[in-house]
C-alpha positions as CSV (number, residue, x, y, z in Angstrom):
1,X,24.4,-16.7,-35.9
2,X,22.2,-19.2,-34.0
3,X,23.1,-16.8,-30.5
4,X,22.2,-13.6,-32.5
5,X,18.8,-14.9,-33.1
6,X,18.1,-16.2,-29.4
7,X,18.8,-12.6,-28.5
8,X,16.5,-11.0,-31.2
9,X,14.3,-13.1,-29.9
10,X,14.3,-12.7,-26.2
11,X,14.6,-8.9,-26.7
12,X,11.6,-8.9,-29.0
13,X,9.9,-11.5,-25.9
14,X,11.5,-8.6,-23.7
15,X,9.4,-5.5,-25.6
16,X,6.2,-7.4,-25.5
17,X,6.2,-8.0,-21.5
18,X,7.0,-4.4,-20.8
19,X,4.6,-3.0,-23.5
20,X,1.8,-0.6,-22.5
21,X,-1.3,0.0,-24.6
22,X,-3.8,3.2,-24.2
23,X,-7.2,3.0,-25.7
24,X,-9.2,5.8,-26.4
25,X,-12.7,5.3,-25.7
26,X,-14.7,8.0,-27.4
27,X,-16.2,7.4,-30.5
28,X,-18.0,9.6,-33.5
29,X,-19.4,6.1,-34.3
30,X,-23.2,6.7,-35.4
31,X,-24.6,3.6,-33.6
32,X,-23.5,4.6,-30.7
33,X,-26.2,6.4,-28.4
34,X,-24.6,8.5,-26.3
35,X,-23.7,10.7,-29.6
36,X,-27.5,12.0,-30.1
37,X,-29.0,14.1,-27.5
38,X,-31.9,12.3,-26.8
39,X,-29.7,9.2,-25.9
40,X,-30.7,6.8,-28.3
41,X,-29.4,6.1,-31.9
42,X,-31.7,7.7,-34.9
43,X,-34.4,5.6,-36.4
44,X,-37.1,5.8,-39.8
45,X,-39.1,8.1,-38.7
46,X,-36.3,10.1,-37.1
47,X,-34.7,14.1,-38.7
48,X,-31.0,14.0,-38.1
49,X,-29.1,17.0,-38.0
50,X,-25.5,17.3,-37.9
51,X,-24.0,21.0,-36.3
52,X,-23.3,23.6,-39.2
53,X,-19.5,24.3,-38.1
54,X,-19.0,20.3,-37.0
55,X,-16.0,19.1,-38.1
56,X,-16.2,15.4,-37.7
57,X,-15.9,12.0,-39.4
58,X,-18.6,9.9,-38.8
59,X,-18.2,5.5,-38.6
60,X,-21.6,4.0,-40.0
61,X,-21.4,-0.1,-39.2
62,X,-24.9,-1.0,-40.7
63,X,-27.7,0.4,-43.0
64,X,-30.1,3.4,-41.9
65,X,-33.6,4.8,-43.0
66,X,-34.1,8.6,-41.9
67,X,-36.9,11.1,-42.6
68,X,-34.6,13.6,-43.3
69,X,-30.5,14.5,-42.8
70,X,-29.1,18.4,-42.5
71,X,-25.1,17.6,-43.2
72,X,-22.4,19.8,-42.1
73,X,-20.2,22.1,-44.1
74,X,-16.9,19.7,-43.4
75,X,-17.5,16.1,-42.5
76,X,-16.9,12.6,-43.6
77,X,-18.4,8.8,-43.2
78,X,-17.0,6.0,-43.3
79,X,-19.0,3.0,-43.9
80,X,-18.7,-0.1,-43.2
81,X,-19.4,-3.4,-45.7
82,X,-23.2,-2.6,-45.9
83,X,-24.0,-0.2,-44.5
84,X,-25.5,2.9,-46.2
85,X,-27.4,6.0,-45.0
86,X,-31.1,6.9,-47.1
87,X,-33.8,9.1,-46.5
88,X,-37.3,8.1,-47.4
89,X,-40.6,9.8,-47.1
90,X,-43.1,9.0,-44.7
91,X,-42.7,7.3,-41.0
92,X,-41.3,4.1,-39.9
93,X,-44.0,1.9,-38.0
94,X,-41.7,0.5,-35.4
95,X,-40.2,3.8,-35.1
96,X,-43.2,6.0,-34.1
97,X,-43.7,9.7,-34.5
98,X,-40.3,10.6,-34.9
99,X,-38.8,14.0,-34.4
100,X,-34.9,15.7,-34.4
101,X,-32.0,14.4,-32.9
102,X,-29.1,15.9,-32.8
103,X,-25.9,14.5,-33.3
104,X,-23.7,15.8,-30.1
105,X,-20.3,18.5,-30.6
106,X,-17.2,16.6,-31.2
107,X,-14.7,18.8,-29.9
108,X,-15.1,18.5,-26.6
109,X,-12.9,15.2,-26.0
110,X,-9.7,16.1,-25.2
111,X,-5.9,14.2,-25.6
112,X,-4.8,14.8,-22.0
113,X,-8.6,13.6,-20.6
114,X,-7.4,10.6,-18.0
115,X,-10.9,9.3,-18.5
116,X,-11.1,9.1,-21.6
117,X,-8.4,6.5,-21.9
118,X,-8.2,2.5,-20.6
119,X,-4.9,1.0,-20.2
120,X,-3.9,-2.8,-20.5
121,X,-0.7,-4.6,-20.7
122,X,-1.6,-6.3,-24.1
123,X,-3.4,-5.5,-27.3
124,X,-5.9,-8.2,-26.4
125,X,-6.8,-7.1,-22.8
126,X,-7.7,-3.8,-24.2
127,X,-10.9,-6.0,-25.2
128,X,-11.9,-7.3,-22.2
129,X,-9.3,-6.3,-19.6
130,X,-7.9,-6.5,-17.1
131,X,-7.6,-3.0,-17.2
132,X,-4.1,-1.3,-15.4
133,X,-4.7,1.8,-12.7
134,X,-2.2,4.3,-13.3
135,X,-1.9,8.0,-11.6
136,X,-3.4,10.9,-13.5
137,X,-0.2,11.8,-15.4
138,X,0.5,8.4,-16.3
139,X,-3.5,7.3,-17.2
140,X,-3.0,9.4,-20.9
141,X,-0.5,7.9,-22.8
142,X,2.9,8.4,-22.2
143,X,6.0,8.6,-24.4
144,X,6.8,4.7,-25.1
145,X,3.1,3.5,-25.3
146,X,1.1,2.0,-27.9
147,X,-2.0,4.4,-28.7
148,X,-5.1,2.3,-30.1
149,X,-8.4,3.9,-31.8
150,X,-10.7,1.0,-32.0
151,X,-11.3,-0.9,-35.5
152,X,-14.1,0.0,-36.8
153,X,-14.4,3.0,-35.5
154,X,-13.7,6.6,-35.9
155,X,-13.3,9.5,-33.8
156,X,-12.2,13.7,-33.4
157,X,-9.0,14.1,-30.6
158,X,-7.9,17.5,-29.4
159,X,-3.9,17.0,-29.4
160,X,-2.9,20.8,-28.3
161,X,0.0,20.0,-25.9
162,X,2.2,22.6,-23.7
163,X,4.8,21.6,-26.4
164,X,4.8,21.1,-30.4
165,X,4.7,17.6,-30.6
166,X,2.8,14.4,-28.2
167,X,5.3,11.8,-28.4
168,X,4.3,8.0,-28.2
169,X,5.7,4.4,-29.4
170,X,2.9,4.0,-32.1
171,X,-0.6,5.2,-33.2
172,X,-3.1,2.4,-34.7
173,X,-6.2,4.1,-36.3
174,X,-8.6,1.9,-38.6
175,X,-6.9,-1.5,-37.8
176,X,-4.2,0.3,-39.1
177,X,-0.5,0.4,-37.2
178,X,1.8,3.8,-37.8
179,X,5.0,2.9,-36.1
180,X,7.0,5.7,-38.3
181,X,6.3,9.0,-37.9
182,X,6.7,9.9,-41.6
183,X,3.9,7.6,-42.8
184,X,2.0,9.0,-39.8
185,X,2.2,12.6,-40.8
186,X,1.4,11.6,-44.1
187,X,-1.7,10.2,-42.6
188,X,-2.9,13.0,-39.9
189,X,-2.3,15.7,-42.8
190,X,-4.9,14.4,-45.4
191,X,-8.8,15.7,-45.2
192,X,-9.8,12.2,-42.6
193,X,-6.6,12.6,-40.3
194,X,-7.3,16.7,-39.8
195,X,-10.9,15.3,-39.0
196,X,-9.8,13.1,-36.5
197,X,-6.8,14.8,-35.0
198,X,-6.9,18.7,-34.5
199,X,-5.6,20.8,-32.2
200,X,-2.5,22.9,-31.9
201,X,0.3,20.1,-31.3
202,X,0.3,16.8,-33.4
203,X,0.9,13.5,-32.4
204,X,4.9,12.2,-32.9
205,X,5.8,8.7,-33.4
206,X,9.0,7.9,-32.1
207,X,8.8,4.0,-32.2
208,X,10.7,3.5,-29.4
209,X,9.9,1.1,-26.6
210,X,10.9,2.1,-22.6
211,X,14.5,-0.2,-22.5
212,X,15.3,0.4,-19.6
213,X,14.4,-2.5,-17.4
214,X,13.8,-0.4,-14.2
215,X,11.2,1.2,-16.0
216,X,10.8,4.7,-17.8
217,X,9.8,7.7,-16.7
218,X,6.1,8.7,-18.7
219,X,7.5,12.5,-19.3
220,X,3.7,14.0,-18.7
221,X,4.4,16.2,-16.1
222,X,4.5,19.7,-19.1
223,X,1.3,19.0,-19.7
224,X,0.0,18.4,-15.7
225,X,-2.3,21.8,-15.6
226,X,-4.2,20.3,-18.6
227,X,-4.4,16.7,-17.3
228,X,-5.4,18.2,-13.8
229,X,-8.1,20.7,-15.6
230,X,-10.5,17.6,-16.4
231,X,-10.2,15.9,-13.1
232,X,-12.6,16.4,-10.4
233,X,-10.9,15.1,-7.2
234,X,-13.3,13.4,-5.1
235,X,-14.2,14.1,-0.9
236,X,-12.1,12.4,1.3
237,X,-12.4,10.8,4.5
238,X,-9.0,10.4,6.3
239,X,-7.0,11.5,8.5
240,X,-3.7,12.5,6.4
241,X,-4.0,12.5,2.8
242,X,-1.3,11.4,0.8
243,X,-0.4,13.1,-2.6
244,X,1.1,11.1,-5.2
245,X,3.8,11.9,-7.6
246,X,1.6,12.8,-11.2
247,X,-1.9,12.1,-9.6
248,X,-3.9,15.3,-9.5
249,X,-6.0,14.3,-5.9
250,X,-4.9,13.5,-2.6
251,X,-5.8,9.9,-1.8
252,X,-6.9,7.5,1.3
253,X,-4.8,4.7,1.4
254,X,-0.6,4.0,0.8
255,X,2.3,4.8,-1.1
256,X,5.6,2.5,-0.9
257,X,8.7,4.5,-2.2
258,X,11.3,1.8,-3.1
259,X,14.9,2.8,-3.6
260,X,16.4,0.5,-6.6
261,X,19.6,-0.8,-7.7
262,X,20.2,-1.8,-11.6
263,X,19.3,-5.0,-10.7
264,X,15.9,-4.4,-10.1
265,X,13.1,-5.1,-13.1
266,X,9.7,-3.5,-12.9
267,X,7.7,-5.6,-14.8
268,X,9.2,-8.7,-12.7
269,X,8.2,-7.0,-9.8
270,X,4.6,-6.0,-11.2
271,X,4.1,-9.4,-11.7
272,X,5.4,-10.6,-8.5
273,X,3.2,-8.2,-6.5
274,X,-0.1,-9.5,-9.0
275,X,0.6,-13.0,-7.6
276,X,1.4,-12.8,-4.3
277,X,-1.2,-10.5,-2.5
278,X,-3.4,-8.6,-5.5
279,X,-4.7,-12.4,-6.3
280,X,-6.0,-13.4,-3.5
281,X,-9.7,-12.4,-2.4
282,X,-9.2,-10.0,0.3
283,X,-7.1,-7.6,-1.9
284,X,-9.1,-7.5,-4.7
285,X,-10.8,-4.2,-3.9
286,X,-7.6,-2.6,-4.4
287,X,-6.0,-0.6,-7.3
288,X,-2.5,-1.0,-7.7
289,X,-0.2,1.9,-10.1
290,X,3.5,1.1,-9.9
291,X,5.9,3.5,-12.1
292,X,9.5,5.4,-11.8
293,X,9.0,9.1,-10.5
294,X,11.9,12.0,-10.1
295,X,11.7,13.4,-6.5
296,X,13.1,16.4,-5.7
297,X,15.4,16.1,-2.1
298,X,14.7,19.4,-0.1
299,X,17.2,20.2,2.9
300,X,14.9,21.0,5.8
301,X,12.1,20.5,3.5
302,X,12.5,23.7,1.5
303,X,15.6,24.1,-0.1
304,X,15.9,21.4,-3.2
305,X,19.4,19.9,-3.8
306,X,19.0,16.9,-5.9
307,X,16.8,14.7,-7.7
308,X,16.5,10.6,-8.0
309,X,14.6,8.3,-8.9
310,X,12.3,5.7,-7.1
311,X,9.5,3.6,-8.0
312,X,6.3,4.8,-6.2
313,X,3.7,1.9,-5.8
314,X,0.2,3.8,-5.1
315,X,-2.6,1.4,-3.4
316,X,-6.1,2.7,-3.1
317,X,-9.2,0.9,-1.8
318,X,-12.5,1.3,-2.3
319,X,-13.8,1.3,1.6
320,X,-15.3,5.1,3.0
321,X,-15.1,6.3,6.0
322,X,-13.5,5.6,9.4
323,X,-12.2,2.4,6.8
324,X,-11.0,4.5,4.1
325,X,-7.5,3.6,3.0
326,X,-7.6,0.6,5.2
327,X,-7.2,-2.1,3.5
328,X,-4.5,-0.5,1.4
329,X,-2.5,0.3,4.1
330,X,-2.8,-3.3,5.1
331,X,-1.6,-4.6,1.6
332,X,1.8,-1.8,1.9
333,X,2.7,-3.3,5.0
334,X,2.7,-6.6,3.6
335,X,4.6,-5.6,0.3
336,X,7.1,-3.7,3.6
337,X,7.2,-7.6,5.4
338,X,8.1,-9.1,2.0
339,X,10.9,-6.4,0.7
340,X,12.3,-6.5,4.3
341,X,12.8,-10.9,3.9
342,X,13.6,-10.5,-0.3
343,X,14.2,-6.9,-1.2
344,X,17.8,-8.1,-1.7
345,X,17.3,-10.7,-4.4
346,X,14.8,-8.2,-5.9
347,X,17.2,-5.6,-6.6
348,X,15.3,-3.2,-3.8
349,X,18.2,-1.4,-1.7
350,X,15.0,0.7,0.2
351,X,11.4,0.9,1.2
352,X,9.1,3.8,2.6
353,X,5.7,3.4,3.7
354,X,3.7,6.5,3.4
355,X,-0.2,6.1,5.3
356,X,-3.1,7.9,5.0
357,X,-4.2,7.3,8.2
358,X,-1.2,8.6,9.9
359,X,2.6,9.6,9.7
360,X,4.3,8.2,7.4
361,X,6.3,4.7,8.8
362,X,9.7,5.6,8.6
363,X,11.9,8.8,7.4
364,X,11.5,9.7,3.7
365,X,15.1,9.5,1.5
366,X,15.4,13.3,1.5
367,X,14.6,13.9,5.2
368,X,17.8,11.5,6.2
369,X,19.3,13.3,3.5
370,X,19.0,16.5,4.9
371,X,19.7,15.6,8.6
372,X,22.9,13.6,7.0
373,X,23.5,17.3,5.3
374,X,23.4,19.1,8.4
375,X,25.7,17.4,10.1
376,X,28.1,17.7,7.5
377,X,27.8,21.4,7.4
378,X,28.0,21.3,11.7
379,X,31.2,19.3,11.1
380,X,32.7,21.4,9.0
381,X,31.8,24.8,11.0
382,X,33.9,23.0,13.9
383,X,36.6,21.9,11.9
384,X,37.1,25.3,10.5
385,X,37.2,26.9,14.2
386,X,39.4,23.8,15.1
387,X,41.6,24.5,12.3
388,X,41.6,28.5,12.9
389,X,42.5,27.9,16.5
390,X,45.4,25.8,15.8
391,X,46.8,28.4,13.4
392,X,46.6,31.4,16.5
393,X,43.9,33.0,13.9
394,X,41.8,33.6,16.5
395,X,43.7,34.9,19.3
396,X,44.7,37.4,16.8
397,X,40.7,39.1,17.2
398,X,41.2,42.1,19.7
399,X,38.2,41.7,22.3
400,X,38.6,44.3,24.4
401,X,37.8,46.9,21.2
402,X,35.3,44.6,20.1
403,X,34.1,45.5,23.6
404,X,34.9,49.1,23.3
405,X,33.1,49.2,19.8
406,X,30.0,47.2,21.1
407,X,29.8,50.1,23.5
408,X,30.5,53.0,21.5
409,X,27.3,51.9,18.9
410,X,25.1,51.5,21.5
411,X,24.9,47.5,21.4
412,X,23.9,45.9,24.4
413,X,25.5,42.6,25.5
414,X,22.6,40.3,24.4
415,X,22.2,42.1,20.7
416,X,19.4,45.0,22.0
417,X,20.3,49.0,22.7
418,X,22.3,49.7,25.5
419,X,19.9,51.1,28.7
420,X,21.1,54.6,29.3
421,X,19.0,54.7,32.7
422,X,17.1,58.1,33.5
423,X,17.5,61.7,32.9
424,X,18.7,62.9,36.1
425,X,17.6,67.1,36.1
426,X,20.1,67.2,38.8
427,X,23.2,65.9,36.2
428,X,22.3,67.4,32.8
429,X,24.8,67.1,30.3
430,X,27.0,69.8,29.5
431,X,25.6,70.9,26.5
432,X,21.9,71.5,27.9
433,X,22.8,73.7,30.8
434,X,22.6,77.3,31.3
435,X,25.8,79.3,30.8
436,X,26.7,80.3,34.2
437,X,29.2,82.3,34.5
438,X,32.6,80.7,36.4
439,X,29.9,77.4,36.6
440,X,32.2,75.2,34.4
441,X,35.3,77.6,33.5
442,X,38.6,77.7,34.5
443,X,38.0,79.5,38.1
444,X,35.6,76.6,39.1
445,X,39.1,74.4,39.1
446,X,40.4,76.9,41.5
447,X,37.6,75.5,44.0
448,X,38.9,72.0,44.0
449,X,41.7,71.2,47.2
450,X,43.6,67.9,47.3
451,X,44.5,67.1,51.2
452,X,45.2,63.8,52.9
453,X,41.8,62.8,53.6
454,X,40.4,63.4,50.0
455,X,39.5,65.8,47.6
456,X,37.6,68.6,48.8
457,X,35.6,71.4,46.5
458,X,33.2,74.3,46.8
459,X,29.5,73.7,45.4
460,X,28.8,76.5,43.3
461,X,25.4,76.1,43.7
462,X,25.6,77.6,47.7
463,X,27.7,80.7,48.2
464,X,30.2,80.5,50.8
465,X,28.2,82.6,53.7
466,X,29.1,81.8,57.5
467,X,25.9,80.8,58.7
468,X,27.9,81.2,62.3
469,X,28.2,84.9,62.1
């Protein structure tokens, strides 16, 4: 019993390590400026005028004075201890002549918006970071995360999706944590949740943490053309972009492709490559996203014929220019140095370094795949004539009427027409000449004398006159 609770323990020790939180950042919060159009939060002497159609509920945190208020047809606010909203004639001194503000449309923050999401490793350093990097795909949340709307605070999500449903581990709205879809649903189906969430997918909770220690694939890729949509993919300065697996931009820097065994842990190795080089000082400029990806192998770069798994470690930097990608290329061939003395005790069979600033350093896995393929196929085109050989099959092809029949359809020895030469007026064929009588008929035969010294005939063409008479 005492072993069984060790376990639960180190497994529950286990889920926390390799948990991922996703924050969303927008807000419908009425302090917060960037809401009104004029960029600054309502005061006394101020009108405030909500959009007719809006469909929004709004987070008050403290007590407000207004000249005047126009509500929408369908809202909500949620107030916080003390605060309030009233309306009171006059003007506010310290607010000065006042006008309309208008609070901003809340529709236009979408789900699969990468920036509108931060990422941490814990709940706490969603507060103050650090923050984690991750490629486009992986930057909204993914199917074992832990999606967090901020306490006191309240918001309106699009969720429409490619499919039905947005999976993730857990939802916590209002301080609130929905780790069972059922009370969930009950949730995002009464008047606040439609207010928050709309869209035409809804948000599943599975509840289920990534358990595989190799790490889990994020599942985003459906929904890649609306990720991509909201991403504006900046100018680049290199000499060979690279394109990540699930980022939506080419980037200046390095990608390392490792090739795992089971033995390998990702959260180990995370950590590992935090301490060793992302700590010290001359690193620091450098984002780091480390995740398992499917590739698709491709036989002479065209043909696919499987798919595996690696983990992809993207490094970018933030130097421009002649420097761009740099500095990350320096950090990969480190991380190379370091698999190449440890990869064994790390569970890393493989490494790839893929530079921005050049070819790639080393063959990629499906390029010595497809050479390895190849071959294969050359052996076995030998073997077969080897084996054919051996059996007389091909002695048993008649060449001299493949020759014959080469000839007949007109096919020249190197695959082209065969060249006929020139019409000779001279020699026309028989079927274009004139009918002359006795030209080509029995009595011409008569013509022909065989002697000893050859074969002797009369030409037609010249009558036999003596020119000695």
């Amino acid at each position: 019993m005492a072993n069984r609770k060790v376990l639960l323990i180190l497994l529950a020790l286990f889920g926390s390590t390799c948990a991922l939180y996703k924050q969303w950042i927008p807000d419908t919060n009425f302090e917060n400026a960037t809401n009104w159009d004029k960029g600054s939060v309502p005061c006394g002497s101020d009108q405030v005028i909500f959009p007719t159609s809006a469909k929004v509920a709004v987070y008050v945190e403290t007590a407000h004075t207004l000249s005047g208020m126009i509500l929408p047809v369908n809202g909500e606010f949620i107030l916080a201890s003390g605060a309030g909203l009233s309306v009171i004639d006059g003007q506010d001194p310290s607010c000065g002549a006042g006008g309309t503000t208008y609070f901003r449309d809340p529709d236009s923050s979408k789900w699969f918006d990468p920036a509108l999401w931060k990422a941490a490793s814990s709940f706490d350093h969603l507060q103050s970071g650090p923050y984690l990097f991750f490629v486009h795909e992986e930057a909204v949340p993914c199917q074992h995360d832990d999606v967090v709307f901020r306490d006191g605070s309240s918001f309106r999500v699009d969720v429409s999706a490619h499919e039905n449903s947005v999976p993730v581990k857990s939802v916590s709205v209002l301080g609130r944590r929905f780790g069972d879809n059922s009370d969930f649903s009950q949730y995002s189906s009464s008047h606040l949740g439609k207010l928050q969430f709309h869209g035409s997918s809804a948000v599943q909770i599975s509840g289920l943490a990534c358990s595989d220690v190799t790490g889990c694939e994020c599942e985003n890729s459906a929904n890649r053309d609306r990720i991509c949509l909201n991403v504006k993919c900046p100018q680049l300065d290199c000499k060979s972009p690279l394109n990540p697996v699930g980022h939506c931009c080419e980037i200046c820097g390095a990608i390392v492709s490792i090739h795992f065994s089971d033995s390998f842990n990702i959260e180990s190795y995370h950590q590992r490559l935090q301490h060793l080089f992302l700590s010290l000082s001359k690193y620091k400029p450098i984002k780091m996203a480390m995740s398992k990806v499917s590739i698709t192998q491709r036989l002479l770069r065209f043909i696919p014929y499987a798919v595996t798994q690696e983990i992809q470690v993207v490094l970018l930097d933030e130097n421009t220019g002649p420097q761009s990608g740099k500095l990350a290329e320096a950090l990969a061939q480190d991380i190379i140095r370091d698999i190449n003395a440890q990869g064994s005790h790390l569970g890393i069979n493989s490494a790839e370094l893929h530079a921005s600033s050049g070819p790639s350093n080393g063959m990629s896995g499906g390029a010595v795949a497809g050479i390895i393929l190849g071959i294969l196929v050359l052996v076995a085109v030998l073997s077969l004539v080897v084996f054919l050989h051996h059996r007389g099959t091909l002695a048993k092809i008649n060449l001299p009427s493949l020759i014959r029949w080469r000839q007949n359809s007109g096919i020249g020895e190197l695959g082209g027409p065969l060249d006929h030469g020139f019409d000779n007026p001279m020699f026309e064929k028989q079927g274009n000449l004139p009918e002359i009588p006795g030209l080509y008929g029995p009595e011409s035969l008569k013509s022909i004398t065989l002697t000893q010294s050859g074969v002797h005939f009369v030409n037609p063409l010249y009558d036999e006159t003596d020119f000695n008479a």
